[in-house]
PLY file of the C-alpha trace (Angstrom):
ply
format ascii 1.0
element vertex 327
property float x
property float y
property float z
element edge 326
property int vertex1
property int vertex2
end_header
10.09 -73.27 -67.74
11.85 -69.76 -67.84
8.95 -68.33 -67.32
8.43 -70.03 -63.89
12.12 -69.89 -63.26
11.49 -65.89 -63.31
8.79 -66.33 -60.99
9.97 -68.43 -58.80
13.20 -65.71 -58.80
10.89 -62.68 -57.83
9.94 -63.81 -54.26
12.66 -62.72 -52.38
11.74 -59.23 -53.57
8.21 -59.31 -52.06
10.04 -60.65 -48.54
12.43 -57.85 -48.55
8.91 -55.52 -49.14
7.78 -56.85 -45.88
10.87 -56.59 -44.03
10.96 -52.80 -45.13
7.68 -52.02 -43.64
7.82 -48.11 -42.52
8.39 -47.63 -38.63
6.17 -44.06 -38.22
2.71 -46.50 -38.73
4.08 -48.30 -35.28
5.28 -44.93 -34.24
2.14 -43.58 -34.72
0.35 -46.33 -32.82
2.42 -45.89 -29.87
1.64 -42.12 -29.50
-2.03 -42.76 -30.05
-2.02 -45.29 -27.73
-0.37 -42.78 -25.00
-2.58 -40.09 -25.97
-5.63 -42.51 -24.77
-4.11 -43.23 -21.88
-3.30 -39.44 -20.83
-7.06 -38.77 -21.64
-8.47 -41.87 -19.63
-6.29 -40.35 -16.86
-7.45 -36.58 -17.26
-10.87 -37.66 -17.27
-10.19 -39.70 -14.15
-8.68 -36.72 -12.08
-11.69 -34.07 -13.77
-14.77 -36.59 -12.25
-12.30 -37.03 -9.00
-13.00 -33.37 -8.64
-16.52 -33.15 -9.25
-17.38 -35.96 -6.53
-14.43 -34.59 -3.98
-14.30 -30.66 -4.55
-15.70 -28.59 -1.54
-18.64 -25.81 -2.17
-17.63 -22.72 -3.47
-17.92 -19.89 -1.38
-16.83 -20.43 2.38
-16.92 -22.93 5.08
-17.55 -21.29 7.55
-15.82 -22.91 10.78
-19.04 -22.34 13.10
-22.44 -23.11 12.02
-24.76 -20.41 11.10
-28.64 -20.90 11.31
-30.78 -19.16 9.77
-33.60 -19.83 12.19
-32.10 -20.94 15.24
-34.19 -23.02 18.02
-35.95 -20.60 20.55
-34.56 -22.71 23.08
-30.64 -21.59 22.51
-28.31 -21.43 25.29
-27.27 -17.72 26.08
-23.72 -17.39 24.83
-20.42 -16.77 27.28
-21.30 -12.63 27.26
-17.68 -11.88 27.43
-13.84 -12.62 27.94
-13.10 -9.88 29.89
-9.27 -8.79 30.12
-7.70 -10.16 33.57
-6.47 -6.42 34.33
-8.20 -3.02 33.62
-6.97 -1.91 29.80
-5.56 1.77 30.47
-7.40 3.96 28.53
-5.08 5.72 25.81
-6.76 8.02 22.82
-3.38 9.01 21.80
-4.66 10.23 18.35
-7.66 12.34 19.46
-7.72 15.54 21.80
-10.22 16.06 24.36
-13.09 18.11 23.00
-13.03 21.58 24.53
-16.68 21.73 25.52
-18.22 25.10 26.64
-19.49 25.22 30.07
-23.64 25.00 29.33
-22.85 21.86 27.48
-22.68 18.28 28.79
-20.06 15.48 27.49
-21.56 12.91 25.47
-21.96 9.11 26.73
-23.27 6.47 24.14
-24.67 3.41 26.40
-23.88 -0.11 24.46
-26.24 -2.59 25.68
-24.71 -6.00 23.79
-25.09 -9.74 23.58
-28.62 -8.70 22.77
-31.07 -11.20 20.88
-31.43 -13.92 23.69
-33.61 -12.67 26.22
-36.76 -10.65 24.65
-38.00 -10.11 27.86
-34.57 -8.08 29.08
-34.44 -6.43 25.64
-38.04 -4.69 26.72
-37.01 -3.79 30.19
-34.33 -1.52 28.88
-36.19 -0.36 26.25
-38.68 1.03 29.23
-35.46 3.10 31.01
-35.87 6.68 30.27
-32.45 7.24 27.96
-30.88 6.35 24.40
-29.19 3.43 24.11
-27.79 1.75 21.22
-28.62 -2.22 21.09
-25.98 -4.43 19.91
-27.35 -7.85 18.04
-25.39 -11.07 17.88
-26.48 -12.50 14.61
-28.69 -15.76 14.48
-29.69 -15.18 17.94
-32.94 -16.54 18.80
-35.17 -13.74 19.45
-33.31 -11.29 17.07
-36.04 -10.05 15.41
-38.04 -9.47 18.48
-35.39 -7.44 19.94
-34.90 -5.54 16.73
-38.57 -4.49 16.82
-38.40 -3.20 20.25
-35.35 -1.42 19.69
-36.65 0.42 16.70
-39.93 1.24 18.15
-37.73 3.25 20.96
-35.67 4.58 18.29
-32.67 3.09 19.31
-29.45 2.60 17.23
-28.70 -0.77 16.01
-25.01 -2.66 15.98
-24.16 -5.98 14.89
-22.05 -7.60 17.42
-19.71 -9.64 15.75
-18.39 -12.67 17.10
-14.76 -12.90 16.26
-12.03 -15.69 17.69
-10.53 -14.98 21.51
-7.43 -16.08 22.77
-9.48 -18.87 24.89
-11.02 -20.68 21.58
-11.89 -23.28 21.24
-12.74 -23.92 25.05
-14.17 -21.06 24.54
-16.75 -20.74 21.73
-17.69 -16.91 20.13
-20.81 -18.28 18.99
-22.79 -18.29 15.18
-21.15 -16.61 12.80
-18.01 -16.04 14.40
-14.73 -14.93 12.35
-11.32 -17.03 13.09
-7.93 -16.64 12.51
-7.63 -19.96 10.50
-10.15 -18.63 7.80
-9.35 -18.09 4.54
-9.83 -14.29 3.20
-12.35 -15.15 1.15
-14.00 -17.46 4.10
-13.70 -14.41 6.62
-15.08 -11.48 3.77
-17.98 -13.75 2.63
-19.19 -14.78 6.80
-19.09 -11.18 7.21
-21.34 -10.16 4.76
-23.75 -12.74 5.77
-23.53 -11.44 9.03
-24.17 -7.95 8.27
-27.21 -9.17 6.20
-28.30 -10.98 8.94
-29.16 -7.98 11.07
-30.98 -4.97 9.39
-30.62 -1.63 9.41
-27.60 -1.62 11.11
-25.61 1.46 11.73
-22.19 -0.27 12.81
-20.60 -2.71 14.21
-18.53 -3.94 17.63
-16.28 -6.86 18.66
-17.74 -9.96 20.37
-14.51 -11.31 22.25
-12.34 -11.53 19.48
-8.78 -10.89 21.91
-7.05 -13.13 19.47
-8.41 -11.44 16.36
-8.28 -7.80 16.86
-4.54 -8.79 17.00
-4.11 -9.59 13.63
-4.06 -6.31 10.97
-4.33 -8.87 7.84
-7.70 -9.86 8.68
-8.14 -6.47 10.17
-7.43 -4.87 7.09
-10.31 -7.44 4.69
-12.39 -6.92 7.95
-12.39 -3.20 7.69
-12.50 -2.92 3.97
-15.70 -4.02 3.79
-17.02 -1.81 7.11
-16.07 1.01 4.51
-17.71 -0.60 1.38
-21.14 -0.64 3.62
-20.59 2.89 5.18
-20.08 1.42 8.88
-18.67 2.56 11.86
-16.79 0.36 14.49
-16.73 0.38 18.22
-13.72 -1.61 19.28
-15.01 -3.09 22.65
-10.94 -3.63 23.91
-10.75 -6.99 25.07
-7.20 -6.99 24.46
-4.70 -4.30 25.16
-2.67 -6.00 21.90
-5.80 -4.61 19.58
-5.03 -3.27 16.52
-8.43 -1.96 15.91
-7.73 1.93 15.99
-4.97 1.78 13.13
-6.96 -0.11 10.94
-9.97 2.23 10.98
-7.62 5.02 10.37
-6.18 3.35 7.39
-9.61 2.64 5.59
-11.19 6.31 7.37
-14.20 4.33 9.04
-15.78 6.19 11.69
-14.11 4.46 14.97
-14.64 4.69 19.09
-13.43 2.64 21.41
-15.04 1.19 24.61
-14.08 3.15 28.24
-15.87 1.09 30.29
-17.67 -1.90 31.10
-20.53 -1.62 33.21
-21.11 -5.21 34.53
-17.54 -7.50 34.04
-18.67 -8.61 37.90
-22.45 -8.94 38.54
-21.67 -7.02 41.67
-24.32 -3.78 42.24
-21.82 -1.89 44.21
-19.47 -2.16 41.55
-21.72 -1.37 38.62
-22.80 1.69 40.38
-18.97 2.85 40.44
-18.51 1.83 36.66
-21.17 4.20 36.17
-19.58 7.02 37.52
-16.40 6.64 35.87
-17.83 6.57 33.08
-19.58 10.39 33.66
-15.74 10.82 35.29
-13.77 9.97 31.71
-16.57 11.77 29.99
-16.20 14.99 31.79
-12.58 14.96 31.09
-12.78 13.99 26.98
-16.27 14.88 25.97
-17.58 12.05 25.32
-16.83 8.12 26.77
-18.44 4.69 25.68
-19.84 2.15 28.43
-20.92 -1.12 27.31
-23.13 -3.18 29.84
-25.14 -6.63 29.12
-28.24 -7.67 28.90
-28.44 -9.02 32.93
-30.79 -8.21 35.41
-28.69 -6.59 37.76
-27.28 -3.99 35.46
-31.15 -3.36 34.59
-31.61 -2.71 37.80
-28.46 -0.33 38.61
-29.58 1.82 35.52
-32.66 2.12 36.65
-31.27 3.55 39.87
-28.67 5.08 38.78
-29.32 7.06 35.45
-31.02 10.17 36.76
-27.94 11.14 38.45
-25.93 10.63 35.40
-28.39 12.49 32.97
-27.40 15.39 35.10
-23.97 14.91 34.38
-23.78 13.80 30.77
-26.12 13.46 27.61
-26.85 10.26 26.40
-26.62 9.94 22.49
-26.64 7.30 20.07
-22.91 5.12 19.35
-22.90 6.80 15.91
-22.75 10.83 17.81
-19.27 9.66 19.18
-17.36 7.85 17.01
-15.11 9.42 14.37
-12.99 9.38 11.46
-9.30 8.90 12.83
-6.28 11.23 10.90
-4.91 9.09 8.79
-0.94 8.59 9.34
1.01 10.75 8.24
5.05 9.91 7.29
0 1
1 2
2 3
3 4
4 5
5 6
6 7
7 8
8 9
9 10
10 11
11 12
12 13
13 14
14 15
15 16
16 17
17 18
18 19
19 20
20 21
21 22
22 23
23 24
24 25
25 26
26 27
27 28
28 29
29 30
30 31
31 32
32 33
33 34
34 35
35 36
36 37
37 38
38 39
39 40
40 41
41 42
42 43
43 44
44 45
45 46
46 47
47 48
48 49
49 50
50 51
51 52
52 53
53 54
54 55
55 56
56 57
57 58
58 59
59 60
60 61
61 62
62 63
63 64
64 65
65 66
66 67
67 68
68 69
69 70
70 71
71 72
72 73
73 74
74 75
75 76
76 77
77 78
78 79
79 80
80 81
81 82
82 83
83 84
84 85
85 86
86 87
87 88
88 89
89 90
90 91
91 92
92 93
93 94
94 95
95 96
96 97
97 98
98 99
99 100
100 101
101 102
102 103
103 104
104 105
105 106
106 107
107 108
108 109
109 110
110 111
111 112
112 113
113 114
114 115
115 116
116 117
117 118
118 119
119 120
120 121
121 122
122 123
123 124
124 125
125 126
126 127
127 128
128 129
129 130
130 131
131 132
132 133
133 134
134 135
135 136
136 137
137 138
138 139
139 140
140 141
141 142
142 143
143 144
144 145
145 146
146 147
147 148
148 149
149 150
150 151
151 152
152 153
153 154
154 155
155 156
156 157
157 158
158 159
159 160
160 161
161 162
162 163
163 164
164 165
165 166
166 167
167 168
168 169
169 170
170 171
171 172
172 173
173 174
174 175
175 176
176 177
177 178
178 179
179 180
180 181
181 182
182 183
183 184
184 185
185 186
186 187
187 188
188 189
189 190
190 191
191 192
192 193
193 194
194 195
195 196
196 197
197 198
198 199
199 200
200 201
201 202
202 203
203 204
204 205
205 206
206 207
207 208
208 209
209 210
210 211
211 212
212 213
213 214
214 215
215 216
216 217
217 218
218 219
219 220
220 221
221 222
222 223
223 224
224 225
225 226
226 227
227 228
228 229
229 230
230 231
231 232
232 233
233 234
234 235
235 236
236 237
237 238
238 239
239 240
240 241
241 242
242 243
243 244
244 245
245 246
246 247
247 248
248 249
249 250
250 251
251 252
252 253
253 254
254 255
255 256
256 257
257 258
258 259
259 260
260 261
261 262
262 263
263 264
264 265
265 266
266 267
267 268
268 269
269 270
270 271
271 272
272 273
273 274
274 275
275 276
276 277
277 278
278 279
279 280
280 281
281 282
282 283
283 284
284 285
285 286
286 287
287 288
288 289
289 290
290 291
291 292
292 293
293 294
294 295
295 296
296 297
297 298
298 299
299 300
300 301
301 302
302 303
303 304
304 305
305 306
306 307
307 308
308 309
309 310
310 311
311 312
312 313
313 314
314 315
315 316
316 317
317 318
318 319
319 320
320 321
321 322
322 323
323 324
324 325
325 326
């Protein structure tokens, strides 16, 4: 009986055992339980990203084909300014030229790469002229086969944002202000690849563009990684072109005239002569023209006159490298 008394006496013990149960095990269960949950939502957010992340690389914000249809629309040639930009080459003096020798005139022909059949007609004009290529144009390769088997100098005429977009459209390729810097670097190298053998490069539009020296600045830096030149066609008098090519030292001209900004013969043939005019007085003046049938036809007319006055040379015999700035 005192034996079972004892027993009987020893339960409480084995309650209060129970009762003292150590609280890290639930601890422990708690944090587990929270570190499952903070994986089950990591995981969650990682395969969020794989289904929803964009491409890497850029987006570009018009669409480049590689082969586009033969059928393509010519583009909008060109915004041209709604007064005449004065013509200001603060930073370079007029080249002293001795009497025997003629100023130099590089002839621009751009928008090229839509009409094959225009690109051979000037090809068949007795001068130099320097084609400039919009990239993924339809017939680009054509044109860059006809150009080369004349000899001429090849630009890539890069579509970049005007003041008028989106009503207004630059075309494939094009560079915008709303791109990213790697968006804008990585378009531009495609778009350089896209045209071969290219010696340098010119504005297509671009108004709003050439106004901003950030994207200037990438813009350039990569002209000067691929040994490139720039001819700033002006189509703003905001541009910001010239101190940017001094910065990065890439071989720069600007545009003095536009042949054809009215299909008008009369006043194509007096573009013409201004141009010989601002040459005489400089040494050398860029006139950029388009690929229409009526400034085929006033070249034709009017060039041995001006060969008399001038000598025609390639875009890269009159651009230079700018001084840079000095403090």
């Amino acid at each position: 009986m005192a034996k079972t008394k004892k027993r009987i006496g020893r339960k409480p013990p084995k309650r209060k055992t129970r009762k003292k149960i150590p609280p890290k095990n639930y601890i422990g269960r708690i944090v587990a339980s929270l570190a499952l949950l903070i994986a089950l939502v990591i995981a969650a957010g990682y395969v969020a990203h794989l289904v929803l992340r964009k491409p890497s690389g850029p987006t570009p914000r018009v669409s480049t084909p590689a082969h586009p249809p033969p059928n393509q629309p010519k583009p909008t040639y060109e915004i041209y300014p709604s007064k005449e930009i004065p013509i200001t080459k603060p930073s370079v003096k007029p080249k002293v030229l001795p009497s025997h020798v003629k100023p130099m005139v590089a002839l621009v022909i751009d928008d090229m790469g839509y009409d094959k059949e225009l690109a051979r007609k000037f090809a068949s004009l007795n001068a130099v002229l320097t084609y400039s290529i919009l990239p993924y144009s339809p017939f680009q390769e054509e044109v860059i086969r006809v150009a080369q088997s004349k000899g001429f100098e090849l630009l890539l005429h890069l579509p970049m944002e005007p003041e008028e977009y989106p009503s207004v459209q630059p075309g494939p390729g094009a560079l915008l202000t709303s791109m990213s810097p790697d968006e804008l670097i990585a378009q531009l190298q495609k778009n350089i690849e896209a045209i071969p053998d290219i010696k340098g490069v010119n504005n297509h539009m671009g108004s709003k563009l050439t106004t901003v020296s950030i994207q200037l600045y990438q813009i350039f830096s990569v002209l000067k990684q691929h040994n490139l030149f720039f001819i700033d066609s002006r189509t703003t008098p905001k541009t910001l072109c010239e101190p940017s090519a001094r910065l990065f030292q890439v071989p720069f001209a600007q545009r003095d005239v536009f042949l054809d900004h009215a299909q008008d013969k009369a006043l194509i043939r007096g573009q013409i002569k201004k141009l010989a005019q601002i040459a005489a007085k400089q040494g050398w003046a860029v006139g950029i023209g388009h690929p229409l049938e009526v400034t085929y036809e006033m070249l034709r007319e009017e060039l041995p006159q001006l060969k008399k006055k001038v000598r025609l040379v390639p875009a890269s015999k009159v651009v230079q490298i700018y001084p840079a700035a000095t403090s």
